[in-house]
C-alpha positions in Angstrom: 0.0 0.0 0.0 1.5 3.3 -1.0 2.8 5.3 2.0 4.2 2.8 4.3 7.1 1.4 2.7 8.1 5.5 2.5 7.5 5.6 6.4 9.4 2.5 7.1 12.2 3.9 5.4 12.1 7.5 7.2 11.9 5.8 10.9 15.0 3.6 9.8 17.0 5.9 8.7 17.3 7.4 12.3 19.7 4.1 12.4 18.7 3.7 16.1 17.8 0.5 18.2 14.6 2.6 19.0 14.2 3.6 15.7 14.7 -0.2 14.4 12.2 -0.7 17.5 9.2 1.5 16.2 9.6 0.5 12.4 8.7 -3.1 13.5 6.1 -2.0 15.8 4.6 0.1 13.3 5.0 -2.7 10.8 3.4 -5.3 13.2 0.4 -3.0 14.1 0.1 -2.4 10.1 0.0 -6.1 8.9 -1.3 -7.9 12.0 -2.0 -5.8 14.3 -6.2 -5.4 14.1 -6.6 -9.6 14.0 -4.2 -10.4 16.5 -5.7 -8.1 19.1 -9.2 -9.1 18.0 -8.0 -12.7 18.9 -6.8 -11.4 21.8 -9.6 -9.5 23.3 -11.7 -12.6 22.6 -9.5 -14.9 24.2 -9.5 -12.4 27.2 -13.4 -11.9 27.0 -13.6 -15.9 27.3 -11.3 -16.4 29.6 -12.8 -13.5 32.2 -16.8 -14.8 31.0 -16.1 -18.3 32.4 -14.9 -16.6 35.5 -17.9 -14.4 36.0 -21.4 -14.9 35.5 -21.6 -16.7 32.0 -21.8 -20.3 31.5 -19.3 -22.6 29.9 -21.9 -23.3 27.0 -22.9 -19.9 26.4 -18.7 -18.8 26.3 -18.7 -21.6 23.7 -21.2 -20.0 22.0 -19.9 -16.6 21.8 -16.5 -17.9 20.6 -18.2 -19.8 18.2 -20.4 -16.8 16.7 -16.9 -15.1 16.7 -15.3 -17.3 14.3 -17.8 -17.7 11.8 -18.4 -13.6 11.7 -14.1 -13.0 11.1 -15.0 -16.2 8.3 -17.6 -15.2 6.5 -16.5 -11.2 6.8 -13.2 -12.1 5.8 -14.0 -14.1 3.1 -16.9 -12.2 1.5 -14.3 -8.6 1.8 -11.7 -10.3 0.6 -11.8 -9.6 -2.9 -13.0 -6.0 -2.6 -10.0 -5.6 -0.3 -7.6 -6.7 -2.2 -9.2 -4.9 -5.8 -9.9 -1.7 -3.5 -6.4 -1.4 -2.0 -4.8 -1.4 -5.7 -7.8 1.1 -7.0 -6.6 3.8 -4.0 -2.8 3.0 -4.5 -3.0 4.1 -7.9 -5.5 7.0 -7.4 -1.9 7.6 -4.5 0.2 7.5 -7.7 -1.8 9.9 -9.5 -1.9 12.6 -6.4 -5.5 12.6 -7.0 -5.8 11.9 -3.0 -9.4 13.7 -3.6 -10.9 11.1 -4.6 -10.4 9.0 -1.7 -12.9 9.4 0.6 -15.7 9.6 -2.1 -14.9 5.9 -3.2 -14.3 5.0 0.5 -17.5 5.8 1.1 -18.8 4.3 -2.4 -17.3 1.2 -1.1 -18.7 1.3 2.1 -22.3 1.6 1.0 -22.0 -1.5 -1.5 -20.4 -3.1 1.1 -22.9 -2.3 3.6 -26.0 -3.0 1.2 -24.6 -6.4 -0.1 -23.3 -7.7 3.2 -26.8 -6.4 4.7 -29.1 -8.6 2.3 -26.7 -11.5 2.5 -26.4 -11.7 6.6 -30.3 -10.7 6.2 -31.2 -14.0 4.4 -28.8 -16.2 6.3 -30.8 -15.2 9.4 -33.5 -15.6 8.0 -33.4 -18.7 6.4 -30.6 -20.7 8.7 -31.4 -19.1 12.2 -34.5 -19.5 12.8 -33.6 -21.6 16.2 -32.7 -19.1 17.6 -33.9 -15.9 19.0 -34.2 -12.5 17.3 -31.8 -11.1 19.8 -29.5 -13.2 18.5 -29.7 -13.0 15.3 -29.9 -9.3 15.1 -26.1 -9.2 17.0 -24.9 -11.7 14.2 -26.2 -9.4 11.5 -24.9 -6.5 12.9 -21.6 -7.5 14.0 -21.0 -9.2 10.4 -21.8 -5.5 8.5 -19.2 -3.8 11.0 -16.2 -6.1 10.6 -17.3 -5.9 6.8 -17.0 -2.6 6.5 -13.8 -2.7 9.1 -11.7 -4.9 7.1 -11.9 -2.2 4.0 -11.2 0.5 6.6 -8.4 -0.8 7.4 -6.4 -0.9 4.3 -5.6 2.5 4.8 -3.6 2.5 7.9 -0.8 1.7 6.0 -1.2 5.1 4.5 -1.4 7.0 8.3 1.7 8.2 8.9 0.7 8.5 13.1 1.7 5.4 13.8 1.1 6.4 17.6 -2.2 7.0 17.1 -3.2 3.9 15.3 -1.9 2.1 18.4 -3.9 4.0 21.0 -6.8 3.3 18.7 -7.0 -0.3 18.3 -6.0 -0.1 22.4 -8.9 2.1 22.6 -11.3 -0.2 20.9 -10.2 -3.6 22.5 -10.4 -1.9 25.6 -13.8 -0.8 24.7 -14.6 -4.0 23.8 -13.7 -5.4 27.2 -14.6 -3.3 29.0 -18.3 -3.8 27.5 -18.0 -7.9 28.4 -17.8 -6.8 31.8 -20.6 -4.9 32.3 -22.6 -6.7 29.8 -21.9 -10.3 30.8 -25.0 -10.3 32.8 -26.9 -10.7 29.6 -24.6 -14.0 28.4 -24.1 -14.3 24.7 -25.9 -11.4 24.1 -24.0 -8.7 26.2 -20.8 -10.6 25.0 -22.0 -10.2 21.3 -22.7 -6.3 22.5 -19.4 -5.7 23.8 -17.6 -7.3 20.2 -20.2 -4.9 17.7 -19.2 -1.8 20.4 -15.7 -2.7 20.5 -15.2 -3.1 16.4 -17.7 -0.1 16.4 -15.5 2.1 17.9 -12.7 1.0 15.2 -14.6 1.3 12.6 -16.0 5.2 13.2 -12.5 6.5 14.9 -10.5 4.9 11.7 -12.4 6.5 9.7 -12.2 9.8 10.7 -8.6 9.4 10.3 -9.3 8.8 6.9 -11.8 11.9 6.6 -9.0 14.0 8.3 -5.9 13.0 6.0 -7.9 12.8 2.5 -10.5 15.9 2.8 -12.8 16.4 -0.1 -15.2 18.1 -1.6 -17.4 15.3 -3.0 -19.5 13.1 -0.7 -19.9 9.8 -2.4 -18.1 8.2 -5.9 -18.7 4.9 -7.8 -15.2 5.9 -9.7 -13.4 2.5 -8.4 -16.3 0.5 -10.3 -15.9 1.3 -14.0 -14.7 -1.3 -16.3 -11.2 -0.1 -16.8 -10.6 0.7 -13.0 -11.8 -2.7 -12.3 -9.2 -6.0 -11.3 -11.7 -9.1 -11.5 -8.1 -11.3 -11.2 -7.6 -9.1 -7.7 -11.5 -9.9 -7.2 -11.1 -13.7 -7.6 -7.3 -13.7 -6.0 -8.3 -12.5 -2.5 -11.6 -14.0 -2.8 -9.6 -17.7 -3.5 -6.5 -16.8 -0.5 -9.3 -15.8 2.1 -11.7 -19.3 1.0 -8.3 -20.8 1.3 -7.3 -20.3 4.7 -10.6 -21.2 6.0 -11.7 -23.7 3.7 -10.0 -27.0 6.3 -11.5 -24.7 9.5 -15.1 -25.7 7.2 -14.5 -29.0 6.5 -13.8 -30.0 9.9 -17.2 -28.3 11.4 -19.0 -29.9 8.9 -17.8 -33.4 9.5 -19.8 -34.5 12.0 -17.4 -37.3 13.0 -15.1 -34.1 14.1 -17.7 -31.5 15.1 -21.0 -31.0 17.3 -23.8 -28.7 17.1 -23.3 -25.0 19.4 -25.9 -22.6 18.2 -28.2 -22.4 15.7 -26.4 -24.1 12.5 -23.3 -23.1 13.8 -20.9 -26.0 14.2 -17.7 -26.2 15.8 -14.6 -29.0 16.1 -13.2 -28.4 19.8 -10.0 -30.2 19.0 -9.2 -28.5 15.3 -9.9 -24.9 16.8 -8.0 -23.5 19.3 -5.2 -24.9 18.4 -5.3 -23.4 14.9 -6.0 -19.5 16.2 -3.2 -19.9 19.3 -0.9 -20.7 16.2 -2.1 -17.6 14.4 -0.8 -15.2 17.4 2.6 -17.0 16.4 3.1 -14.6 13.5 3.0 -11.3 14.6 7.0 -11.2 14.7 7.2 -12.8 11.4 4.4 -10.4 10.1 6.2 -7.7 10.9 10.0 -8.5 9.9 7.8 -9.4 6.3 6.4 -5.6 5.9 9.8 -4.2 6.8 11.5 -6.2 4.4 9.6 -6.0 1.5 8.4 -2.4 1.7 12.0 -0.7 2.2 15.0 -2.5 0.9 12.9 -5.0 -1.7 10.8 -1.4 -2.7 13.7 0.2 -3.1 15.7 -1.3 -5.5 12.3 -2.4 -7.2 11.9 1.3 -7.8 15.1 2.1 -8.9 14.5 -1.1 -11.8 11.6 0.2 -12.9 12.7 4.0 -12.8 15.7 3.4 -15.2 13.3 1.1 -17.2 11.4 3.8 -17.9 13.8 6.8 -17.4 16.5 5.3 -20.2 18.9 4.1 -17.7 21.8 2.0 -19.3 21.4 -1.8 -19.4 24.3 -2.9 -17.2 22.6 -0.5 -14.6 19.2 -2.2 -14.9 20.4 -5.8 -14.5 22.6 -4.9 -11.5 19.3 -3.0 -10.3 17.8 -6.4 -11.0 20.2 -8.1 -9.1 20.1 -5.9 -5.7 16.1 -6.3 -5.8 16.9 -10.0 -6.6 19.2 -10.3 -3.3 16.5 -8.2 -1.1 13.8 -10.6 -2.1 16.9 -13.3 -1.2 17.7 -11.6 2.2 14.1 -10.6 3.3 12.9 -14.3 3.1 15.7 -15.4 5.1 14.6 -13.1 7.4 11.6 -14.4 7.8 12.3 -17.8 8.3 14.6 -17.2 10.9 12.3 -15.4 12.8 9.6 -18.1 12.2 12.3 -20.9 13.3 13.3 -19.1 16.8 9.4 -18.7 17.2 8.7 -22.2 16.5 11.9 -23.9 18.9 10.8 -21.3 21.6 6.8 -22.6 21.4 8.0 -25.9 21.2 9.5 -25.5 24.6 6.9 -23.3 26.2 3.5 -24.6 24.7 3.2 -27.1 27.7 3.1 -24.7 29.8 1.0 -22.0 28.0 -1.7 -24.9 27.7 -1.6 -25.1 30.8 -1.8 -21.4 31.8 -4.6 -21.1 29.7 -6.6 -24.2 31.0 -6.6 -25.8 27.6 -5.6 -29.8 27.4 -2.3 -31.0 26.0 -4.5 -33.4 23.8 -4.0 -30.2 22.2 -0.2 -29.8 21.4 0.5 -32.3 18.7 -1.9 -30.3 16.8 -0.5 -26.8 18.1 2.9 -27.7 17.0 2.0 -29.0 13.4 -0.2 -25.5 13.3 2.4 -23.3 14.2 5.0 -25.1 11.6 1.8 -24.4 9.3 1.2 -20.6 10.2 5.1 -20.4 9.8 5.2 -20.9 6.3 1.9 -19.0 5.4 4.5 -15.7 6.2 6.6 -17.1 3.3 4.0 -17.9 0.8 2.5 -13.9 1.5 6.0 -12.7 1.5 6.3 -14.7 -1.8 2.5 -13.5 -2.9 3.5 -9.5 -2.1 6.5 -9.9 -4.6 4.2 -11.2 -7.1 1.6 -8.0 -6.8 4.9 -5.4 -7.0 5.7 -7.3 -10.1 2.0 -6.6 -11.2 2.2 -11.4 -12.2 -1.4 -11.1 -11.4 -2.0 -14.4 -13.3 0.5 -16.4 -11.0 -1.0 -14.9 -7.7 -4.5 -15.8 -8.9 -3.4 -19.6 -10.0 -1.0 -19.8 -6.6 -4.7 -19.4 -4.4 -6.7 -21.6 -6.3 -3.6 -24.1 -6.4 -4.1 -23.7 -2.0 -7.9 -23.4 -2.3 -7.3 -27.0 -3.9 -4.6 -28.8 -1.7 -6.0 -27.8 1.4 -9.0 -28.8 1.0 -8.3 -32.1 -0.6 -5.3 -32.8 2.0 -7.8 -31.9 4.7 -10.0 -34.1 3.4 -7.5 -37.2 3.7 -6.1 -36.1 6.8 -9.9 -36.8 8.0 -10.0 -40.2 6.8 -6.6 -41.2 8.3 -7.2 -40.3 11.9 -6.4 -37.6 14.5 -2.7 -38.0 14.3 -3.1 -36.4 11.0 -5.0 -33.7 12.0 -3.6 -30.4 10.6 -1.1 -31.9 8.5 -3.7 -31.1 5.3 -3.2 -27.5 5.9 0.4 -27.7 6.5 1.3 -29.6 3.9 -0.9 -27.5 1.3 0.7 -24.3 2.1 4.6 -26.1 2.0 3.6 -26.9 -1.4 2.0 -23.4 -2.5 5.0 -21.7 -1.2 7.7 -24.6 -3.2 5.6 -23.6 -6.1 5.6 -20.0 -6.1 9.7 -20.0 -5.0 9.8 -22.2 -8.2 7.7 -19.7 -10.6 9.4 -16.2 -8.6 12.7 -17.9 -10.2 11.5 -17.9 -13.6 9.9 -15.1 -13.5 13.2 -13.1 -12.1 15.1 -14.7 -14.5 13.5 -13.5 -17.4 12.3 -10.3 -15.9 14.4 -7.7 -18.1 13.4 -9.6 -21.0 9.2 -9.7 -20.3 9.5 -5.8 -19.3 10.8 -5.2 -22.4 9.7 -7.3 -25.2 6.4 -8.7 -23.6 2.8 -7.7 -22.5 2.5 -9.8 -19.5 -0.4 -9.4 -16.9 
């Protein structure tokens, strides 16, 4: 997203330990930052419900409703995401930061409308078991983390890195806050406190927005004409999104490895938590990714395409080539070692958070296959970003279907050959994706002077 990897660059060139400090903060709050405290704050709601006045069943409940609104919100954003964020990047390019907030908002209300009548009939149709309270929370809540999840592609733009922290602090803690007066009411006042919490996001981020990109107009469909339009972004994070959730479905749905909670919500006790603690694994590897990528990587990836298109000598734009060749090279390694110390040091202390958290250590064989899973999802992105600077839309889009596939199908097996197996579908899919897309990054490097010359490639 344009802005950030400028930002990264400015707080590192301070060439200070607490300068290095707050570039990977910022870059951890950027990339992770709004899902990991999400998962956080609900852990922490749980955790302080089951001490207080809410029943086991009903925290169950809640945790469940949680998951499937981050699911389906995540999923059915995913593609505008991913086609919005490259509409408002180049809109950056042009310096026509006008017509921002008019498309944001143009955005929003399709988003609201569609995401409306879908959660609408859903209720309708698949909740009718449970009460209107109820389903008037799910609806709710699902239109707010819609509309959040576009929101928050632009805080890699804000340059107040400060202030995006003391926001999402501000809105978790909101969101807490609200369990504990609201717990009284059970699932409901918990469901409350999550739709006050994002809420709160959702209208503060915004005005961020409103504040940075002022303008005169109130509401544009700009983004949707034909020749702004991306339907391979559409599909791409449409497929990544179905992807990542696709072996999460499968396993409720099997009712050999799930039970009924709420309504037609289903959930698999043993495939769940283990899966999310995993996810809270990433945050270091997150942010080393963002930092790597959008400052050295960016930078020589700039200077390529500048002297391709500025007449710079050839011998100049191969050894350009080269340097953004050993960034890629270097930034990757990075990441993996950060991953590996990660996964020794959970190795070693995931007995004991188990335990801290009350959770059984029927748990950790599938916590450790997880984390080695989660691990290498920061590669394959890593590998994915690369792909979208490169503008090799057609790999990206076959790379997600390609995971779509395998993890589903490996999923699938890992089903029918028992518990010990359990994760492994997931793991293994995104090992492959990632082999495949170091394998096709090659090529694609190889020949790179030659397509950006001589070929019209996607």
């Amino acid at each position: 997203m344009a802005g950030i990897g400028f930002q990264l660059r400015k707080i590192l060139a301070k060439d200070t330990y607490g300068a290095t400090l707050r570039a990977y903060l910022y870059a951890g709050m950027i990339s992770s930052g709004p899902w990991a405290l999400s998962i956080l704050s609900v852990m922490v709601i749980g955790l302080l419900s089951l001490g207080a006045l809410v029943p086991a069943l009903e925290v169950r409940q809640f945790l469940i409703s949680v998951t499937y609104l981050m699911a389906s919100s995540l999923i059915f954003t995913g593609g505008w995401q991913l086609f919005f964020t490259r509409y408002i990047s180049d809109r950056l390019f042009e310096q026509r930061d006008d017509t921002v907030m008019p498309n944001l908002l143009g955005i929003l209300l399709l988003i609201t409308v569609t995401a409306s009548a879908m959660a609408l009939i859903s209720i309708v149709f698949l909740f009718q078991g449970t009460t209107w309270l109820y389903g008037v929370l799910m609806f709710s809540n699902f239109v707010v983390l819609c509309n959040l999840w576009i929101v928050i592609i632009f805080l890699s733009g804000m340059k107040a890195y400060n202030r995006i922290l003391l926001t999402m602090l501000l809105g978790y803690s909101v969101m807490i806050g609200a369990s504990l007066l609201l717990d009284q009411w059970k699932v409901y006042g918990l469901l409350s406190a999550l739709l006050i919490g994002h809420a709160t996001l959702l209208f503060v981020f915004l005005a961020e927005i409103l504040r940075l990109y002022p303008s005169g107009k109130l509401v544009s469909f700009e983004f949707l004409k034909s020749t702004r339009l991306y339907f391979s972004l559409i599909m791409t994070g449409l497929l990544y999104n179905f992807g990542i959730w696709i072996d999460k479905f499968i396993f409720w749905f099997n009712p050999e490895t799930s039970h009924q909670v709420i309504g037609p919500l289903r959930g698999s006790l043993l495939y769940d938590l283990p899966i999310f603690l995993a996810y809270l694994a990433i945050i270091l590897g997150m942010a080393v990714f963002l930092v790597k990528i959008e400052t050295d990587f960016a930078e020589w990836y700039e200077k390529l395409f500048n002297a391709v298109r500025d007449g710079g000598t050839l011998s100049y734009i191969h050894h350009a080539r080269d340097e953004m060749t050993g960034a890629i090279r270097e930034g990757l390694f990075a990441i993996c070692k950060i991953q590996a110390v990660t996964i020794v040091v959970l190795l070693i202390f995931a007995p004991n958070i188990l335990d801290w958290l009350g959770i059984s250590r029927y748990h950790l064989p599938l916590f450790y296959i997880d984390v080695v899973g989660v691990s290498i999802q920061v590669v394959f992105m890593a590998l994915l970003n690369v792909f979208f600077y490169l503008d090799k839309r057609t790999i990206v889009l076959s790379l997600c279907a390609l995971f779509v596939v395998l993890n589903a199908g490996l999923t699938l097996l890992s089903q029918q050959l028992g518990p010990l197996y359990f994760g492994y579908g997931f793991t293994l899919s995104l090992l492959v994706c990632a082999l495949v897309a170091l394998y096709q990054l090659s090529k694609t490097l190889d020949s790179l002077v030659y397509s950006t010359f001589m070929l019209r490639t996607d």
